[in-house]
Each structure stands twice: as structure tokens, then as C-alpha cells.
N, C-alpha and C positions, 0 to 999 in steps of 0.2 A: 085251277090246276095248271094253266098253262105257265103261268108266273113261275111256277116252282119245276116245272119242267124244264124250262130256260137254264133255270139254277143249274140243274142237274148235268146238263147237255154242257152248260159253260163249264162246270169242272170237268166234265170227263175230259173234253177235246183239251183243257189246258193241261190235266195230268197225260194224256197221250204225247200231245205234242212235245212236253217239257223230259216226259221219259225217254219218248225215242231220242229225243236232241240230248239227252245225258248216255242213254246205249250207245249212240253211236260213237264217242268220242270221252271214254269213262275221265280221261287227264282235267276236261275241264268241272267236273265237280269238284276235283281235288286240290285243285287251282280256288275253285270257289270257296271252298271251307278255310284254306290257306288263309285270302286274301282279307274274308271276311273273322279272323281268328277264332276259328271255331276246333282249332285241332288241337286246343289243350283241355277240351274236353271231349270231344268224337275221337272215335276210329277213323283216321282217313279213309283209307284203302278198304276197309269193309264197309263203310257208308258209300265208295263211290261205286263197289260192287252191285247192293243189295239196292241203290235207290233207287234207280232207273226201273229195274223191273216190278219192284214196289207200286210205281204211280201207274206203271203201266196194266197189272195186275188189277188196282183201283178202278183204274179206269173203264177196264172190261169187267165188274165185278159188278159198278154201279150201272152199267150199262143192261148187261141181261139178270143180275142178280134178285128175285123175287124177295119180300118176306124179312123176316129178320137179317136174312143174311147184306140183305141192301139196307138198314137202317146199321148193322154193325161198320159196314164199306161207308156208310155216309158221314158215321163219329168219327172211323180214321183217317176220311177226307179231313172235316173237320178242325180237330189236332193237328194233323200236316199242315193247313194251310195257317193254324194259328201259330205252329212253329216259325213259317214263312215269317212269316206277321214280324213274331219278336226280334228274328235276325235282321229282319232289313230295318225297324225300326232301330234299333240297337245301331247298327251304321250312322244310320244320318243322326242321333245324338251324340254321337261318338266326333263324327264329320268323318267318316271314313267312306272315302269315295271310289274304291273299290269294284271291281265288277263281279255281279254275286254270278254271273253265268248261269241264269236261271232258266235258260233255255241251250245250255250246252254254250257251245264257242260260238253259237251265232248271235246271242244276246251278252257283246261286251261291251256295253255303255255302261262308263261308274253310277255309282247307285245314290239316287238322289229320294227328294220329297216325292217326286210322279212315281218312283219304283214304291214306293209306300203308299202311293194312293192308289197306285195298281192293285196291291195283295190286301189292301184293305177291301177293294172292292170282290176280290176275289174270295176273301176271308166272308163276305157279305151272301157271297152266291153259296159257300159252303153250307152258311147255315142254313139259306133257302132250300138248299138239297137234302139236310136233313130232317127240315119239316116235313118235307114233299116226303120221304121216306114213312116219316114216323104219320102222316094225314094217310096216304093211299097201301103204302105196304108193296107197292108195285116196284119193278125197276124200271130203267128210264125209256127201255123198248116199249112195254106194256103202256107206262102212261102216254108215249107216244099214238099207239094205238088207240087207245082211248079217246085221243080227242078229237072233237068234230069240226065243222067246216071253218068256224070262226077262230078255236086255237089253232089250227092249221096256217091259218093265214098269218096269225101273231107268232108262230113258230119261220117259218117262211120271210115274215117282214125283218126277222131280229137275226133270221142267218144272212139276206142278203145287204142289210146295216154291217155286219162283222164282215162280210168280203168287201163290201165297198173300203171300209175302216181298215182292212191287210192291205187292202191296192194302192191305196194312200200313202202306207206304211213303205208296201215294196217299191213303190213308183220313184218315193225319193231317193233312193239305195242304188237305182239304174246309175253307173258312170256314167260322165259326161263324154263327150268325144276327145279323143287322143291328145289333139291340138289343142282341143278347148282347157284340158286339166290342168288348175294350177300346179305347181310343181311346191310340196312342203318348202320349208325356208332352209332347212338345214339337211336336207335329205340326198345326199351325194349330188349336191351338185354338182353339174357339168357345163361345160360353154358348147357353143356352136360347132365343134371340131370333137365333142365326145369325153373332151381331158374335163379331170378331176377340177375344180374349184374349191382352192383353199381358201376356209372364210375363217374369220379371228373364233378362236378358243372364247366362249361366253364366260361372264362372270358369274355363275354358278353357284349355291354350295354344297359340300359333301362334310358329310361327319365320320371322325375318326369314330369307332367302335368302342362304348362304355365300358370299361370291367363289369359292371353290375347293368347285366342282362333282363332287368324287370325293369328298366326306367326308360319312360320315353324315348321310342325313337328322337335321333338328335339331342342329345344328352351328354354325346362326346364331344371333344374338340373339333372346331369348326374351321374349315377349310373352301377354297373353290377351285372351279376346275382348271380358272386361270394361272392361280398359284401353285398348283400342283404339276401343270404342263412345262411355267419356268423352271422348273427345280428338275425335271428328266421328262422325256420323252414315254405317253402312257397309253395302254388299252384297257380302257373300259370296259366292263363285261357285268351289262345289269341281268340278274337273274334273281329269282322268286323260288323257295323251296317246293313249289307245290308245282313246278312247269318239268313234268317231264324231260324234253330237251334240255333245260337247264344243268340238268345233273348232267347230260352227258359232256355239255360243254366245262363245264365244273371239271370232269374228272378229267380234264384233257391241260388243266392250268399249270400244274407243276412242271410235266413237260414243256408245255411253252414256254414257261418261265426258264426253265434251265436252256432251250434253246436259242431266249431274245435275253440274256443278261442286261445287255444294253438298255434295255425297256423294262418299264414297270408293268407288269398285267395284274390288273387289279379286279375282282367279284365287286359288286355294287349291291346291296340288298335295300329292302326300303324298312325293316326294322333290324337292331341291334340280334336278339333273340336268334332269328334266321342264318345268322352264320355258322349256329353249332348246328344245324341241321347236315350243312355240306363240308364235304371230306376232301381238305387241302392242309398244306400244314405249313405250319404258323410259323416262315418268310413267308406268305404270300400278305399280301400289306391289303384286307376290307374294308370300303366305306359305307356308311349307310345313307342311304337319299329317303330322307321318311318321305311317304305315300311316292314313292318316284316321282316327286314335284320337276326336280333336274331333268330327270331323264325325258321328262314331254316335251321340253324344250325341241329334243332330237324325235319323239313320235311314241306310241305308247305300241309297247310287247313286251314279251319276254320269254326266249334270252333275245337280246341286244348288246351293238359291241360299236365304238367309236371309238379312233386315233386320233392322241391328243398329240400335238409336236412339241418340240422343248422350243422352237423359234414363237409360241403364242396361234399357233394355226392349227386346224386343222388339220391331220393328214389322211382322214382315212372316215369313210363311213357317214352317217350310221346304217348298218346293215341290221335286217330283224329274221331270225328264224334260228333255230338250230343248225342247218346245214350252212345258210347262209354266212353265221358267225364263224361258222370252224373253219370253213374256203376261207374268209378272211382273213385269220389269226394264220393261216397256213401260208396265202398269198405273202403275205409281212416276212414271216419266215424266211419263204425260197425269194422275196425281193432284197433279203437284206444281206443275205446269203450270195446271191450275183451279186451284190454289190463289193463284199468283201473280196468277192474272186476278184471279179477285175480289179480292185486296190492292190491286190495282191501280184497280177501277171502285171500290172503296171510300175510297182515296186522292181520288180525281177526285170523288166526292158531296162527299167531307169539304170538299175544298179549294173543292167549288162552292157547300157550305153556308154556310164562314168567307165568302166574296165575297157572297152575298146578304144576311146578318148586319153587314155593314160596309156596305153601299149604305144599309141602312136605319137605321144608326144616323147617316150621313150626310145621308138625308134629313128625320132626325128632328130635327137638328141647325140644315138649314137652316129646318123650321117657326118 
């Protein structure tokens, strides 16, 4: 019994954990099913609603649920976890390396073999939970009760293996000290004095946008970021339909755009498809970066926003967050905007300089 108690006790804390971490922050489920393209068959928004409470539901159901009603909670463990199963297997055939955010925004490491050999073994304990169901008819409280000094101890030995196996987990997560942290390569640099370091526009590439939205990302004409920076001066703005913030920086484009003529502001999505989700209209010039291979170069989120200069440099970024990108796209703004003013009150001296220079070679004339 204790074996299959293990089972039971491992699903429940994984459907808790996994639910509260999707309650708490409903964007990253929807982010999740996005990322993993699962929204041409789901309901977004009513899966990121109904999951969360679902597993959580589960979780307390196979906990004190006696009788059938914990063999019915142990099938629709079960099915969950072999849904888990096909999605993430489905990715790494695919190579889509994606973060399923399987534990809300705190689990965003893209999804590799080990995230499939994780739900496999999870998928493994399901079915132990629903043996143990259909063998005692107990729920996971009851059977704990039930056991005597020796499953106690194999219960006991396997919870503090799982803390030691978190601490591990958490320990490497602790930052390092201030001083000690490498600074990313491309991540606003700065010099000793605080100032900006402009470092060269990378060779890159971005894809123009296919007509025919069922084909491979990267399917359109091909481009980089270098050639795109000679040719005008640009702001990059990577966004993901599924990223809350995103939209709202999204809805802020047109504007920008009618404000920085001079500049290109450009959406960046990582498939073709994704552009008719967002609402800008067609001046604004999208590239697609399939899996945002580009954009890791600068650090992986999203929204994300980088200034690309028309001299091959750098001017700006990369910045990551929603608030963080719109301060940016607004600094640019009011910097380009004082830059004009002064062009302008310096123009007006110049021209007030030549007219007082000309009166007095005038008046020097009528001496």
C-alpha cells in the first residue's frame, strides 16, 4: 500500500502546486497554450479560467475523497496527466522549445527531453494512484492512516528525498552577489560613468511575413537586423499573442509610429499566423523571428523592445516588461522631441545672428 500511497500523495501536491501557481497569475496559462499551439483547438481564456481550479479541486478530492468518488478523481487525474503527456511530447517532436509554464511563470525553462521525462514519470505515478484507488477504495488521508510504523517511515524517507531534491533545485536559483554577477552581453550596457554603450547591431535574421499564413514560420523573405538598421533607424517590439502586456504595448504602436516618423517601430512575432491575432494596421511593417531564435541573442520575454540605429549601432535597450517597454518607446519620444526643439531655437539664433550681421554691415555701409 505504501507504494501506491507515494503515488497518490505525488499527484496531489503536483496538481496543488501546479494549480495554485496557474491561480495565481491565470496570463501564464495562456501564454502556455499559445506558445505550445494549442489555441487552434482550446478555448484560451476558458481553459486558463477553469484549469487552475480544476487541479486544485483534484487535488482535494483525491485527498479526502473516499469510495468511488476517489477512483472517479483518480481516472480524471489520469487523463490529465496523459493529456500533459501528449502536449509536451508533441513539442520536442515538433523541436519546439517553448515554455509550457507548467507551473505558472515560475516554471519558464523551454521544454526539452527532461520536461517529458518528468510528465512521464508523473503520467507513471497517475497510474499508481489509480490502482491504489481501485486496490483500497480509500482516499489518500485514510490510506495514510492506515499505515503502520514501517510505511510511515517509507512515507517520511520519500518526503524528505523531495525536500532535499527542492533545496537543490532552490539553492541554484539564490543570485549571486551584486559584484559577482555577470552582466548579459547585450543587456544595456553601460561603462563605469553609467552612460549607455553602443555595441554594433548583430547579424541577425528576421523574416518578412508570408501571405499564406499556414506555412512555416520563416517562409517569407529573409532579412537581418543589420540590414534593416542601414536602411532607417528601428524599434523592435517582440511580442507573443498570448502575453497579456503585449497587447497593451501592441495597442500603443500606431501612435508611436505617427509620433517617431523618422523611425521604424516594428512588432516582431515568432510565427507568421500571430500577426492577425493583433490590432494595428497595415503601415505598421511585422517580422517574424520563428521560435525568437533573434531575440535570445538580447534575453528571452515578452514584450521586449530594442533600438536599432541607422549608423550599424545600437541605440537603445534591450528593455523587458510591459511598463518597462512603453517608458522606453516614450523616453525616445520626448528625446527626440528635445532634440528637435533645440534644432529649432538654434536655427532661430542662427537666423537671428545672420539678420543682425547684415543690419550692421548695412549700417557700416551707410557711415
Amino acid at each position: 500500500m505504501t507504494p501506491l500511497v507515494l503515488c497518490t500523495l505525488t499527484i496531489i501536491v503536483t496538481l496543488a502546486v501546479s494549480g495554485y501557481a496557474k491561480a495565481k497569475e491565470p496570463t501564464s496559462t495562456v501564454t502556455a497554450i499559445v506558445n505550445l499551439k494549442l489555441d487552434q483547438w482550446l478555448p484560451v481564456k476558458p481553459i486558463a479560467r477553469v484549469l487552475p481550479w480544476a487541479e486544485l479541486a483534484l487535488a482535494a478530492v483525491l485527498f479526502f475523497a473516499p469510495g468511488i468518488i476517489q477512483i472517479l478523481a483518480a481516472i480524471a487525474a489520469l487523463l490529465l496527466f496523459i493529456g500533459y503527456w501528449a502536449v509536451i511530447a508533441r513539442a520536442v517532436v515538433q523541436g519546439n522549445t517553448a515554455s509550457c509554464n507548467c507551473f505558472g511563470s515560475a516554471s519558464t525553462a523551454p521544454v526539452s527531453v527532461y520536461t517529458l521525462v518528468r510528465n512521464t514519470a508523473l503520467l507513471l505515478a497517475a497510474c499508481g494512484a489509480l490502482i491504489g484507488a481501485l486496490t483500497t477504495g480509500g482516499s489518500a488521508l485514510t490510506m495514510l492512516l492506515a499505515l503502520d510504523a514501517n510505511g510511515w517511515l517509507w512515507v517520511i524517507g520519500a518526503g524528505l528525498a523531495s525536500l532535499t531534491l527542492w533545496a537543490i533545485y532552490r539553492s541554484e536559483l539564490v543570485p549571486v552577489a551584486e559584484e559577482e554577477k555577470p552582466a548579459p552581453a547585450l543587456e544595456s550596457p553601460v561603462d563605469e560613468e553609467g552612460e549607455y554603450v553602443r555595441t554594433p547591431v548583430p547579424f541577425a535574421a528576421l523574416y518578412y511575413p508570408h501571405e499564406d499564413r499556414s506555412l512555416p514560420a520563416g517562409s517569407g523573405e529573409q532579412t537581418s537586423l543589420r540590414e534593416l538598421a542601414l536602411q532607417q533607424a528601428r524599434v523592435l517590439l517582440f511580442v507573443s499573442p498570448g502575453c497579456g502586456h503585449c497587447h497593451q504595448v501592441i495597442g500603443k504602436i500606431d501612435e508611436w509610429q505617427q509620433q517617431l516618423p523618422m523611425l521604424g517601430i516594428h512588432p516582431v512575432v515568432s510565427n507568421d499566423s500571430d500577426i492577425d491575432r493583433f490590432s494595428f494596421t497595415g503601415d505598421i511593417q511585422a517580422f517574424v523571428d520563428p521560435g525568437f531564435k533573434t531575440q535570445r541573442i538580447f534575453g528571452n520575454g515578452t514584450p521586449s523592445a530594442v533600438a536599432l540605429g541607422a549608423d550599424g549601432l545600437l541605440a537603445g535597450g534591450p528593455v523587458f516588461g510591459g511598463k518597462k517597454v512603453m517608458n522606453f518607446v516614450e523616453d525616445i519620444i520626448a528625446e527626440i522631441n528635445a532634440d528637435y526643439d533645440s534644432l529649432v531655437e538654434a536655427n532661430i539664433e542662427s537666423a537671428d545672428d545672420e539678420s543682425d550681421s547684415e543690419y550692421e554691415i548695412i549700417a557700416n555701409d551707410r557711415q
